[in-house]
N, C-alpha and C positions, 0 to 999 in steps of 0.2 A: 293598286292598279297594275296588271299586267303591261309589262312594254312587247311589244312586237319584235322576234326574230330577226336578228339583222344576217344575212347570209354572206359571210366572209371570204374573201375568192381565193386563191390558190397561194396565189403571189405575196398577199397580204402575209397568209399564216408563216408560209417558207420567211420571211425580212425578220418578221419576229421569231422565231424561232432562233435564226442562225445569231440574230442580236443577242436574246438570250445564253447562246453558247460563248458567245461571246463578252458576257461577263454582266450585262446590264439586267438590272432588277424583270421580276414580272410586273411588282406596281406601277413601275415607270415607262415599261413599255406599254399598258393597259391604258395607261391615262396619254402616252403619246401619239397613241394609233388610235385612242378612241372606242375602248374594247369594252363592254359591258361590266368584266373584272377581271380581275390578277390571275382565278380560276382557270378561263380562257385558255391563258396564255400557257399554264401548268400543264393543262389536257394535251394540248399542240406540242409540248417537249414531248410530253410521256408517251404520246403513240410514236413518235419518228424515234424516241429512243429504243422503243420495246419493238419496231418493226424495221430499221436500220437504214428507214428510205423516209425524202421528205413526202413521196408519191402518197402516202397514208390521209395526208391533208387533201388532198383531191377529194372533190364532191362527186361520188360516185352514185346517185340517188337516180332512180329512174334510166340508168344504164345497163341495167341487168338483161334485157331483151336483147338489146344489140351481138348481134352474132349468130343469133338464136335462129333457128328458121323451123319453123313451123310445118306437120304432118306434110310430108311428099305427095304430089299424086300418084307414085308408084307405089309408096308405101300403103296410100288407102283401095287402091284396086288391088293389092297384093292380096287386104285384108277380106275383099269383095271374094277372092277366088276363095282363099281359106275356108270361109262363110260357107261359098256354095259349097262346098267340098264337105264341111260339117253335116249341112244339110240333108245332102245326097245320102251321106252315110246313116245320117237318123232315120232318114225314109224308107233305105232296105233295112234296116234293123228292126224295124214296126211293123215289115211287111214280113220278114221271117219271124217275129216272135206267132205273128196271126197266123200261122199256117197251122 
């Protein structure tokens, strides 16, 4: 039986982690914090070791949009003129091939 995802907050990972630097098992942090496994704890060094910040432990999920801002209304009338302008040009080009 599958157990359910428990979602670990920022605070939690950064205590264990610096514990771990600080000399104390993953077993024993696993089973003191309550961690699914020893694994865990392993994954949480090796990203803040390979990325040099504890920031890597942040739940960054669904924050991708933020910042983002979506087509301008300048930028779609810009595209409106362009358009027409295409247009205009295909309609004398079809009027001088017919000649």
């Amino acid at each position: 039986m599958r157990t359910k995802k428990v979602p670990y907050g920022f605070d939690l990972k950064k205590e264990v982690v610096e514990l771990f630097f600080e000399g104390h098992s993953a077993v024993d942090l696993a089973k003191r914090f309550e961690l699914s496994n020893r694994r865990r704890v392993t994954e949480w060094v090796k990203q803040v070791r390979e990325a040099g910040t504890f920031e890597v432990l942040r739940d960054m999920r669904g924050l991708g949009n933020k910042g983002r801002t979506k087509a301008s209304k300048e930028s779609l009338e810009e595209e409106i003129v362009r358009l027409n302008l295409e247009l205009s040009y295909l309609k004398k080009l079809i009027n001088l091939q017919g000649r």
